[in-house]
C-alpha positions as CSV (number, residue, x, y, z in Angstrom):
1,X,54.5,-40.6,20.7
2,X,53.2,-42.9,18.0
3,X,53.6,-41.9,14.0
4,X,50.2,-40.7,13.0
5,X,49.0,-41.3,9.7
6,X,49.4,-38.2,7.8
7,X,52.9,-37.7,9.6
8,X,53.2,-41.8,7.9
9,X,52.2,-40.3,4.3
10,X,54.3,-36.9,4.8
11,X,57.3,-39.3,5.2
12,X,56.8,-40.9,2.5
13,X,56.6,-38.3,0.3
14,X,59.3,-36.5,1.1
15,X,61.6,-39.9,1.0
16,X,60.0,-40.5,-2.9
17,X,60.9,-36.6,-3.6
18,X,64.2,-36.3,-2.2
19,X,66.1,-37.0,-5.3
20,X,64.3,-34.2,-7.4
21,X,65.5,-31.7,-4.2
22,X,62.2,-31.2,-2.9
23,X,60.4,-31.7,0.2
24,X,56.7,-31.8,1.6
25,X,56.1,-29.7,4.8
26,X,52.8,-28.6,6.6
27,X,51.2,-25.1,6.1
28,X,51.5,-24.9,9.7
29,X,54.8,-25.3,10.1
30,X,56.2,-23.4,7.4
31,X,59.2,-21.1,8.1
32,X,57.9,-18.1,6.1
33,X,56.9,-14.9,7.6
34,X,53.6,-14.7,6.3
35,X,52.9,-18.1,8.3
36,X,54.6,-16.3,11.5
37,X,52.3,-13.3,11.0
38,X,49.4,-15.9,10.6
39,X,49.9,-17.8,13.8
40,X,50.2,-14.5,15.7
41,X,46.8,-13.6,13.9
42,X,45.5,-17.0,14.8
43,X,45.6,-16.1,18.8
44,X,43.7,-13.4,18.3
45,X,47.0,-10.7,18.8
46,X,45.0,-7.4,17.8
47,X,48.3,-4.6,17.2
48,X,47.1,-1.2,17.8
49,X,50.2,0.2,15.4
50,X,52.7,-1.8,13.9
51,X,55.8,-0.3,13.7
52,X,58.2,-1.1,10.6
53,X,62.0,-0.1,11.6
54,X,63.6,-0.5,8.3
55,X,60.7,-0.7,6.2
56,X,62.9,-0.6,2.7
57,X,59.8,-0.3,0.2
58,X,57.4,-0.8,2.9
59,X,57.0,-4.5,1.1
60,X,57.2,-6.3,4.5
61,X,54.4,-4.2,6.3
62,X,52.0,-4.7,3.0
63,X,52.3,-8.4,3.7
64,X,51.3,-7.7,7.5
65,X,48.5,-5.7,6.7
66,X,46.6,-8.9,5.1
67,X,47.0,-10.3,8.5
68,X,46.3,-7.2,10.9
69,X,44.0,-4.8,8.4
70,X,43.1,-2.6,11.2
71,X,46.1,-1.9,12.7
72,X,48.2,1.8,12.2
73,X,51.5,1.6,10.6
74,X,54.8,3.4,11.5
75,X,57.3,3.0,8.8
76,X,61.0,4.3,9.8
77,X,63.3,4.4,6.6
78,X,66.7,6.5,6.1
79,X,66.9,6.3,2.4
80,X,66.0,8.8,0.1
81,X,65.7,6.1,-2.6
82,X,62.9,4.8,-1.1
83,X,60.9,7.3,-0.3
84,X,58.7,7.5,-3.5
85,X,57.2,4.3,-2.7
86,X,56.9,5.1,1.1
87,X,55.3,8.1,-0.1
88,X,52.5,6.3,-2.2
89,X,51.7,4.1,1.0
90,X,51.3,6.9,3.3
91,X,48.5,8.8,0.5
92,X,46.9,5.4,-0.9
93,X,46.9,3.4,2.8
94,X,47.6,6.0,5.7
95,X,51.0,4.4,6.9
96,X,52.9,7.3,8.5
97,X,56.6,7.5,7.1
98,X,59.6,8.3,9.2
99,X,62.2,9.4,7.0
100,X,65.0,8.8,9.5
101,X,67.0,5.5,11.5
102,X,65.8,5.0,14.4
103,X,68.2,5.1,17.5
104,X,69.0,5.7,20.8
105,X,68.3,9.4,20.6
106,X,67.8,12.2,18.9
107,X,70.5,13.1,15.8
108,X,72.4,12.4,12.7
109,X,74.2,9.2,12.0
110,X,76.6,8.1,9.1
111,X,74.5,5.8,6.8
112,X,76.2,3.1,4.3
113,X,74.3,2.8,1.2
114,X,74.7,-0.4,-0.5
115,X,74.5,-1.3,-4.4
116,X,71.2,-3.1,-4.1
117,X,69.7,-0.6,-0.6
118,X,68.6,-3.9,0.8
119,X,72.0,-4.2,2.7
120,X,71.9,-0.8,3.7
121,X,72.7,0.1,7.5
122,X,74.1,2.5,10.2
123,X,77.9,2.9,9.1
124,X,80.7,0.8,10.0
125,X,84.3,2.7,10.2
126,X,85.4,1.2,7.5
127,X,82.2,1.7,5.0
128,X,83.1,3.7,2.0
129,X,79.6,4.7,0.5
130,X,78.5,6.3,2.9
131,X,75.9,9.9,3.7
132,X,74.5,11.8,6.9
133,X,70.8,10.9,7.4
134,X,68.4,11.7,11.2
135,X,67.9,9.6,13.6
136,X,64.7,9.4,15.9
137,X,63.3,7.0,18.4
138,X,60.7,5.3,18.4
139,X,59.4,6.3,21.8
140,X,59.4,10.1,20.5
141,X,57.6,9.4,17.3
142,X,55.3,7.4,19.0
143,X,54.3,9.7,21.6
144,X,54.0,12.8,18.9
145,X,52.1,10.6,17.2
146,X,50.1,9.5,20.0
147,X,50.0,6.0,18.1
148,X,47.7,3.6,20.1
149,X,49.2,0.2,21.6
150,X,49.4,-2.3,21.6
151,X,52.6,-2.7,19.8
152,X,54.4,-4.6,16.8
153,X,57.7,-4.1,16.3
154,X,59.3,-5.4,14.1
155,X,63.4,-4.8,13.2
156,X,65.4,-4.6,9.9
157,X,68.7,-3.3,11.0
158,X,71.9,-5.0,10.0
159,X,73.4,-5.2,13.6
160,X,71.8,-1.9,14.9
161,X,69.5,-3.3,16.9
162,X,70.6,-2.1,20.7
163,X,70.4,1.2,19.8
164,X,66.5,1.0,18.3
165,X,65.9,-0.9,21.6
166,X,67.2,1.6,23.8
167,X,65.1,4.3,21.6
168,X,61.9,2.4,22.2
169,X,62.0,1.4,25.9
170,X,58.8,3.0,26.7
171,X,57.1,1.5,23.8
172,X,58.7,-1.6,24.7
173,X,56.4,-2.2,28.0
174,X,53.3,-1.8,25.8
175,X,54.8,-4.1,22.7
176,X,53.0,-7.9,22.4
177,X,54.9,-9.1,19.7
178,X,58.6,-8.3,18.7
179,X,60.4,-9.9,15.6
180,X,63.7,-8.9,14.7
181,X,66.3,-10.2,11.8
182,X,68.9,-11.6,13.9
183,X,72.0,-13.1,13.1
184,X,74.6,-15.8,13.3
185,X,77.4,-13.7,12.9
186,X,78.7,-10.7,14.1
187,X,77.5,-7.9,11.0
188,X,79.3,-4.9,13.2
189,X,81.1,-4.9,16.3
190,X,78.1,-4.0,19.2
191,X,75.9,-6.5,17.1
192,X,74.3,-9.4,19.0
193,X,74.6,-12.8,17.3
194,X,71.0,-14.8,17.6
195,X,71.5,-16.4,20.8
196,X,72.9,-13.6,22.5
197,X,70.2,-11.3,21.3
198,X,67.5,-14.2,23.0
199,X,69.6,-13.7,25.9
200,X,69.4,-9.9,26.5
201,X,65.8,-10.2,25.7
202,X,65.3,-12.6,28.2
203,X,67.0,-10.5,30.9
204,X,64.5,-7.7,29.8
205,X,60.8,-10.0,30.0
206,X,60.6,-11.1,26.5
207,X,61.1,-14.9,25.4
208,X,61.2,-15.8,21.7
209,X,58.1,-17.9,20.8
210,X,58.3,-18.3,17.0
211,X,61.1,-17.9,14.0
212,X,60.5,-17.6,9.8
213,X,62.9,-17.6,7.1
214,X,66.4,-19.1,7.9
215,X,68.8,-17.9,5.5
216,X,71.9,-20.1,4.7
217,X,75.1,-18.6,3.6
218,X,75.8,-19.4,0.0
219,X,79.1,-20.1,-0.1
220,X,79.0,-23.0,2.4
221,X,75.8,-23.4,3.2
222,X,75.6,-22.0,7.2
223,X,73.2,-20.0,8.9
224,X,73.7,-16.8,7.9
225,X,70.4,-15.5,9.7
226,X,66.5,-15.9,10.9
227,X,63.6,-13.6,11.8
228,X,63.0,-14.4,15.9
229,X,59.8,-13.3,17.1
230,X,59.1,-12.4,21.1
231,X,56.7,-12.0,23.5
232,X,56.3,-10.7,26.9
233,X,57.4,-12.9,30.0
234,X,53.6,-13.3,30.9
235,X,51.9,-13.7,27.8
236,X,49.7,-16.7,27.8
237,X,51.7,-18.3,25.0
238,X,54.1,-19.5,28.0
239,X,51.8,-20.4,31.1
240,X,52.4,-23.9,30.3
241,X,55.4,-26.1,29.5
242,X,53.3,-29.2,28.3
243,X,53.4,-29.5,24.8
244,X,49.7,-30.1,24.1
């Protein structure tokens, strides 16, 4: 299709700015999640709870609230350090903390700890720092809850991501929109690189319909990860393959 104009001007831009490193792109096309969470805002998606599965300081569900201010939040989050934060969100904003991983059912799981929390996950073998935390599922907390749909989910989990699935199957059939940090490498050995994990979605009636925040590797520069987001087989965001 032809160049328009202000695809003409972007161009040139960009071509005049390359040398400084920089580069011009639409507000509508940025990668970042706030710009996912806006699109999805945009079509009018309307979560009934939102559900934060390794919430960390609860940062990332703050920056969906601007976007979904009505909605209820579920925050899941295994690590004590975090849970004074947490703690102010749930007394200043309502958002109900889950002081627990969430997982295929019901227990106790080994939980590495890493120096800056943010890399923090379910155990490897191998991990040396690590502590015994709970686990829950989603489906259970939601029910106990009785949280209303329909459903956010969104995922945070280092390569534990099957196991939160299978935890939230129920909740699952009532979800709209599922994002989850995926990967381009394998982080532990049942972990489902990015293309796999579209795959096994797609085998299960959700198709990925928008991405934020690549992440390159720094020591050579290749995708180290992205957020995917989902929806269901039949939303209306696939009835049509045209691309107007």
């Amino acid at each position: 299709m032809p160049e328009t104009f202000a695809q003409r001007l972007q161009r040139t831009a960009n071509r005049l700015l390359h040398p400084l490193g920089l580069h011009l792109i639409r507000a509508r096309q940025s990668f970042g999640m706030g710009e996912l969470l806006a699109r999805a805002a945009a079509r009018r998606f309307s979560p009934g709870t939102i559900i934060d599965v390794g919430a960390s300081d609860g940062v990332w569900s703050l920056g969906a609230r601007r976007h979904f201010p009505d909605a209820r939040f579920l925050l899941f989050e295994a690590l004590d350090e975090q849970r004074t934060a947490l703690d102010k969100l749930h007394r200043t904003l309502g958002f109900e903390i889950v002081n627990a991983v969430a997982g295929a059912s019901p227990g106790t799981t080994r939980f590495s700890v890493d120096p800056d929390l943010d890399g923090s996950g379910v155990a490897r073998p191998d991990d040396p720092a690590t502590r015994e935390v709970p686990v829950e599922t989603v489906d259970d907390i939601i029910a106990r809850r009785a949280l209303p749909g329909p459903y956010l989910l969104k995922l945070d989990t280092h390569g534990y991501e099957l196991p939160v699935l299978a935890g939230a199957a129920k909740t699952l059939a009532h979800t709209h929109l599922l994002i989850i940090e995926s990967y381009n490498f394998k982080l532990t050995e049942n972990c489902l690189r990015f293309h796999e994990l579209c795959a096994w979605l797609e085998t299960r009636g959700f198709r990925c319909c928008d991405l934020a925040d690549p992440m390159h590797r720094p020591s050579d520069g290749v995708l180290w990860q992205l957020d995917l987001a989902f929806a269901p087989h039949d939303s209306p965001l696939f009835a049509t393959d045209s691309y107007r």
